[in-house]
C-alpha positions as CSV (number, residue, x, y, z in Angstrom):
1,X,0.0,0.0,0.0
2,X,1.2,3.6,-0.6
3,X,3.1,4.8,2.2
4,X,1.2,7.9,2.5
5,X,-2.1,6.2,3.0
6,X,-0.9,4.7,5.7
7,X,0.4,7.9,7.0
8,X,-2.8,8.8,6.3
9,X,-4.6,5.8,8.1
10,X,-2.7,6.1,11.2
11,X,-2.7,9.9,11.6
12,X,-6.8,9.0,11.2
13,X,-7.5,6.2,14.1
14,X,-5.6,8.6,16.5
15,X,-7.5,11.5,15.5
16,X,-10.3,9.6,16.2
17,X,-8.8,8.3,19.9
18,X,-8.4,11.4,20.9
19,X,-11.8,13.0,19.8
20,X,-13.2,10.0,21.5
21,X,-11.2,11.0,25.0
22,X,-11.8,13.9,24.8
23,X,-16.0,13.5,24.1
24,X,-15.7,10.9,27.5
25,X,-13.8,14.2,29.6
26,X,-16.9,16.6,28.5
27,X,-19.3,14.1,29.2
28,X,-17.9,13.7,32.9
29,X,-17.3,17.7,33.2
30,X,-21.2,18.2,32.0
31,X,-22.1,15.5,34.4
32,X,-20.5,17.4,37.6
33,X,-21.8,20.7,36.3
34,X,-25.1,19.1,36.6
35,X,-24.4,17.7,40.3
36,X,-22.8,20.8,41.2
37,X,-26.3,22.6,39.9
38,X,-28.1,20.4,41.4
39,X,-26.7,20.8,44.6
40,X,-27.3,24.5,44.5
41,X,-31.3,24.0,43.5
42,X,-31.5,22.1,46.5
43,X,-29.2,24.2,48.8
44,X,-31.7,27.1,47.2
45,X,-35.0,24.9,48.0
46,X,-34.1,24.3,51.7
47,X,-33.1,27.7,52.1
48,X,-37.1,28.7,51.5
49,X,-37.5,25.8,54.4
50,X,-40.5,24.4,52.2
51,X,-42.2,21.2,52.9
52,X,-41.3,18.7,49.8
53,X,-44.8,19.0,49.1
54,X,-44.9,23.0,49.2
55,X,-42.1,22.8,46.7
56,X,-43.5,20.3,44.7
57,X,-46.6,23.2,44.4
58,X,-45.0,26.2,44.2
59,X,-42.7,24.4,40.6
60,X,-46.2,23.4,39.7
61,X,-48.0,27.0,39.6
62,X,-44.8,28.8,38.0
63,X,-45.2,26.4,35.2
64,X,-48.8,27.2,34.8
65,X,-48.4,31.0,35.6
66,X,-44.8,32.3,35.4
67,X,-45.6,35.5,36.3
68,X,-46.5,34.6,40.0
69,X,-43.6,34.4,41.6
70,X,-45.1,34.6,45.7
71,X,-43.4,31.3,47.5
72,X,-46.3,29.1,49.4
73,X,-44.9,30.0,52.9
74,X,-45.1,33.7,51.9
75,X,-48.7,33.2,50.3
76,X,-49.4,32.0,53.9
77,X,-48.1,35.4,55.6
78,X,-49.9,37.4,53.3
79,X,-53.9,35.4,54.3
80,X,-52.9,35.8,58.2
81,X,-51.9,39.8,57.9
């Protein structure tokens, strides 16, 4: 076979290693970004000291009205003032 094809060939499979390395490194860097964020949510929700369930409502009616952005505890202050 011609020399340079082999070149070629060669220069080819470790291009290919290497994209493959380096696609396994950003797949474990995205996956602790995502832990890390997910840490934060939760360091966020218990901050609010909301009952899962509260939580669980509140996510609820922001999807179905954005605009609302009163917290269940604080919905609570507002009916006993």
């Amino acid at each position: 076979m011609n020399p340079k094809i082999e070149k070629l060939e060669k220069e080819i499979e470790k291009t290919k290693t290497r994209i493959a390395e380096m696609q396994a490194k950003l797949h474990k860097l995205e996956e602790q970004k995502t832990e890390l964020e997910n840490t934060d949510y939760v360091a966020v929700a218990r901050s609010f000291k909301l009952t899962p369930q509260q939580l669980a409502d509140f996510l609820k009616s922001q999807q179905a009205a954005p605009s609302e952005t009163v917290l269940p505890q604080e919905k609570e202050d507002v009916h006993e003032a």
